[in-house]
N, C-alpha and C positions, 0 to 999 in steps of 0.2 A: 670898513676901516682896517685896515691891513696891521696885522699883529705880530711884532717881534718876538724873537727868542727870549729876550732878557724881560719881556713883558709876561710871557708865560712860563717863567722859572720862579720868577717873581710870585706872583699869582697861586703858584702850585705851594709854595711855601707858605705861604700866606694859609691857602687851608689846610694845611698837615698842623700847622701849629694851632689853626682855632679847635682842627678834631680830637687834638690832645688835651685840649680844657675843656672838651664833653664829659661829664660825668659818667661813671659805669649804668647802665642801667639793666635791671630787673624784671622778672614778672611777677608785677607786684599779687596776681590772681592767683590761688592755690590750684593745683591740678586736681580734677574732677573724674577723670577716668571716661567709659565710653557712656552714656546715656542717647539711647535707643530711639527713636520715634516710637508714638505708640497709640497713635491714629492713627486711620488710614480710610479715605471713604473713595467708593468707585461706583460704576455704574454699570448692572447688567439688565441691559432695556430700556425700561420706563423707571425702573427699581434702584433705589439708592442704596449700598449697602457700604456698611463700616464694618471694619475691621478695629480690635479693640486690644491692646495687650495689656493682659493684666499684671504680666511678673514675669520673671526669668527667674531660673535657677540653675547653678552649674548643677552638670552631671560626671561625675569621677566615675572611670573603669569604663567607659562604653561599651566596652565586649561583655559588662556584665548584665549587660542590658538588651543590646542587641546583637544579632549574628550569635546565641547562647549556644547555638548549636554548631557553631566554627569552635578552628583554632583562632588563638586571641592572635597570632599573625596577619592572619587572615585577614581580621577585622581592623587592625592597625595599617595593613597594607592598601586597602580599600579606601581608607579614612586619608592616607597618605599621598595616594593618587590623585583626588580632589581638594587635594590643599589642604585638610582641615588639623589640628592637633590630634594626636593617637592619646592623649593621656584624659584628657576630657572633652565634653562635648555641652554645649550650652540650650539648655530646655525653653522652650516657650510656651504661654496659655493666651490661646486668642478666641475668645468668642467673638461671638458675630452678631449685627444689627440688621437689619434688611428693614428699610422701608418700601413698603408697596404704595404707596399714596392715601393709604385705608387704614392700614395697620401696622403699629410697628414688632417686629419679632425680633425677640432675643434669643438665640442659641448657645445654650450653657452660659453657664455664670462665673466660672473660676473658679479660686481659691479659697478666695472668705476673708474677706477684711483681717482675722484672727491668725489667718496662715500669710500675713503677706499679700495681699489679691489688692488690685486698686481699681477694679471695676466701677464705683460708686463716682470716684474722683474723675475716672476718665469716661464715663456714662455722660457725667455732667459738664464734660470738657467738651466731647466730642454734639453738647448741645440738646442734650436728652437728659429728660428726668425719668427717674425709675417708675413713678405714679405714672407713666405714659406709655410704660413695655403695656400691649397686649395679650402678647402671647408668648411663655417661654416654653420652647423647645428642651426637653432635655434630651440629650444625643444617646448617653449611657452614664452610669451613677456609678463612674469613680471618683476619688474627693476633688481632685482639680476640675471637674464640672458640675461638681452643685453645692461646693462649698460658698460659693456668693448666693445661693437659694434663697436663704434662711437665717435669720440670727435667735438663737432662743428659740425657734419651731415659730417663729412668726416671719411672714415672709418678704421678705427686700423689696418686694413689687405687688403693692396692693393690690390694683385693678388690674392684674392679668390673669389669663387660664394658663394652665399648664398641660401640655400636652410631652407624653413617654412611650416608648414602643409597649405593648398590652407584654410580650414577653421577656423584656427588661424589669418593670417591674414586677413580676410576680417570679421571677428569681431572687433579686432581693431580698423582697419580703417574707419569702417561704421562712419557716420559723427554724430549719438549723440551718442557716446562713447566722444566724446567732453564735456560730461558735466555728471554732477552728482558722483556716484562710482569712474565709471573707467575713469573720468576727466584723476587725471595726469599719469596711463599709458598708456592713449592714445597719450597722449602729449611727453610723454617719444617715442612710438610706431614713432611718427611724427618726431621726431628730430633724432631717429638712424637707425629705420627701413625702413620707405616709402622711403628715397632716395635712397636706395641699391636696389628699386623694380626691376629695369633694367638688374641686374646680378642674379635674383632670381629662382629661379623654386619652383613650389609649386606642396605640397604632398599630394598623398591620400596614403588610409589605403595601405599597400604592397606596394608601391613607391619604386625602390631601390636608393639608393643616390650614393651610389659605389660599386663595386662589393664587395656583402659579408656583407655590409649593407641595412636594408629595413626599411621604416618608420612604424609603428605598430599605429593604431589608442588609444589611451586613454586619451578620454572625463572626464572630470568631474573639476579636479582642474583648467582649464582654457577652452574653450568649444572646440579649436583645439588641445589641450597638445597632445604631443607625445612619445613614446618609442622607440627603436630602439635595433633590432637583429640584431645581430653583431655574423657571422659565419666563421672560419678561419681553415684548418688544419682537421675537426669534431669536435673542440672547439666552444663553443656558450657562449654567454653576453647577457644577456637584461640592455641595457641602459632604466632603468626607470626616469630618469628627476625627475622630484616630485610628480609620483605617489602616492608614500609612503614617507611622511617627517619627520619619526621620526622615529626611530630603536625598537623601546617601544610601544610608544602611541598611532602610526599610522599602525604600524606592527601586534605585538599583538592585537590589536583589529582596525581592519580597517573598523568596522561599526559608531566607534567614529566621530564627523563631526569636523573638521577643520576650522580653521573660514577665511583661505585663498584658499580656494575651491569655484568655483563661484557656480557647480552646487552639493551640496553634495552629493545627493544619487548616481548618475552616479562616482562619486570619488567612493564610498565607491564600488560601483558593480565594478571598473577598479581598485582599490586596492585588493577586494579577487578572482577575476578574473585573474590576473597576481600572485598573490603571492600561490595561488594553481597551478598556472602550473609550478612557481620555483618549488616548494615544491616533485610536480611528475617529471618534468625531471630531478631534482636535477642539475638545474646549476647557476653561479654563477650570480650577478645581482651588476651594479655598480648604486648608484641612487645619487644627487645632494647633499641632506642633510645629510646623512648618516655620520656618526663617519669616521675619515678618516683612511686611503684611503678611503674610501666610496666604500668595495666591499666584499660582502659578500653571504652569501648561503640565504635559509628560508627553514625551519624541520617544519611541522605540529607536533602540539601535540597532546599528549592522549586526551583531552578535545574538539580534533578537531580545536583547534588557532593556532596561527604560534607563531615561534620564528626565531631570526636573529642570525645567525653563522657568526661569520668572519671569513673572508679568513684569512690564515695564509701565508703559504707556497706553497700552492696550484699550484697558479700560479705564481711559480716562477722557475719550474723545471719541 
């Protein structure tokens, strides 16, 4: 039906006047800021493994944390080239789940209910109860990994063993780690770790913990720290714990020293020592600090550095 001018002048006015008896409207929802995901489950094989974030916390100064051994230029110009802010950098804690169809392991436990840690909440989100861990890994005993251990020296996870590198804990425990540095996490080491010593087994370098898992020696950021391959199907993980703590800082240049590394240089030989063997087998690597999920690749570049790929889709099909 063919339409006049004066039909659609008509018509146009017609709605200008009902839009002007729309009321203003609002959002009536208050603003919420960013909240994270904080599951994440994938598949390396036959092996299901979750990724679990316990907490975030900002980190102010970054340069006083990493690149200690730069000018703080340096470290703001690095931070600046991959987009990130130079004034802070945001921390994350992700332990890890692996099911193998037999058993299930947990690696590190977080923070602790007491520090902020919501492992128990998202343990049981993610479909797992604690009476069901097997087996906890602990990777190395600083407080963002075995502050979920324990509450009151009894332990969050009844039915499982605990397995620790044989030379992580007997650094710990040595009796003047009581005083000075590593006062309180030897004391932390004393209220979560030493009364589980009974259910423990301790690792050396190639130790397996389950079938398809093996403990991997890497000294530097605490003097027993640990890795762990994780092999399922002809699929392979390197569990790095905190080899590498930074996706950028510690990555990209992991000659940089960290100011939570006990021994640097041995950090820095076990961060391009693992991140060159990502780099040539090209597989995937999940590490504690990591951007979450916390699991991604590492590309050498032209210049001979690394860079961090995340996983996308990889493992999920």
């Amino acid at each position: 039906m063919p339409t006049d001018r004066r039909t659609v002048m008509t018509g146009a006015l017609a709605l200008g006047a009902a839009a002007m008896t729309i009321p203003a409207v609002r959002a009536a929802a208050p603003l919420s800021g960013p909240d994270p995901a904080n599951i994440h489950r994938y598949k390396i094989g036959e092996f299901d493994v979750t990724a679990i974030l316990d907490g975030t916390r900002p980190l102010e100064k970054p340069e006083g944390t990493f690149g200690t051994n730069q000018k703080p230029e340096d470290v703001a110009a690095l931070l600046e080239a991959n987009f990130l802010p130079t004034g802070a950098a945001l921390n994350m804690f992700t332990p890890v789940v692996v099911n193998t169809g037999k058993e299930l392991v947990l690696f590190d436990t977080g923070l602790g209910a007491a520090n902020g840690g919501q492992l128990a909440a998202r343990l049981a989100a993610a479909g797992y109860a604690a009476g069901q861990i097997d087996v906890v890994v602990i990777t190395h005993c600083h407080g963002d990994h075995i502050g979920g251990l324990a509450t009151e020296g009894k332990s969050n996870f009844p039915n499982a063993r605990y397995v620790i590198g044989e030379t992580e804990y007997a650094f710990w425990t040595a009796p003047e780690r009581m005083s000075g540095p590593t006062e309180g996490g030897a004391k932390l080491v004393a209220s979560n770790v030493t009364p589980l010593k009974d259910k423990m087994t301790f690792l050396k370098n190639e130790t397996e913990v389950v079938p398809g898992i093996r403990a991997l020696e890497a000294a530097g950021h605490t003097p027993g720290h640990m890795a762990f391959h994780i092999e399922s199907g002809g699929k392979r993980i390197l569990l790095g714990a905190d080899f590498c703590n930074h996706y950028v800082l510690s990555l990209q240049r992991p000659d940089w020293e960290v100011r939570f590394d006990l021994d640097k240089a041995a950090a820095a030989a076990t961060r391009v020592r693992y991140l060159d063997m990502l780099a040539a087998d090209k597989i995937p690597f999940t590490s504690y600090h990591m951007p979450f999920p916390s699991v991604g690749f590492v590309d050498k570049t032209a210049d001979g550095g690394y860079r961090y790929v995340p996983a996308t889709y990889q493992l999920m099909i």
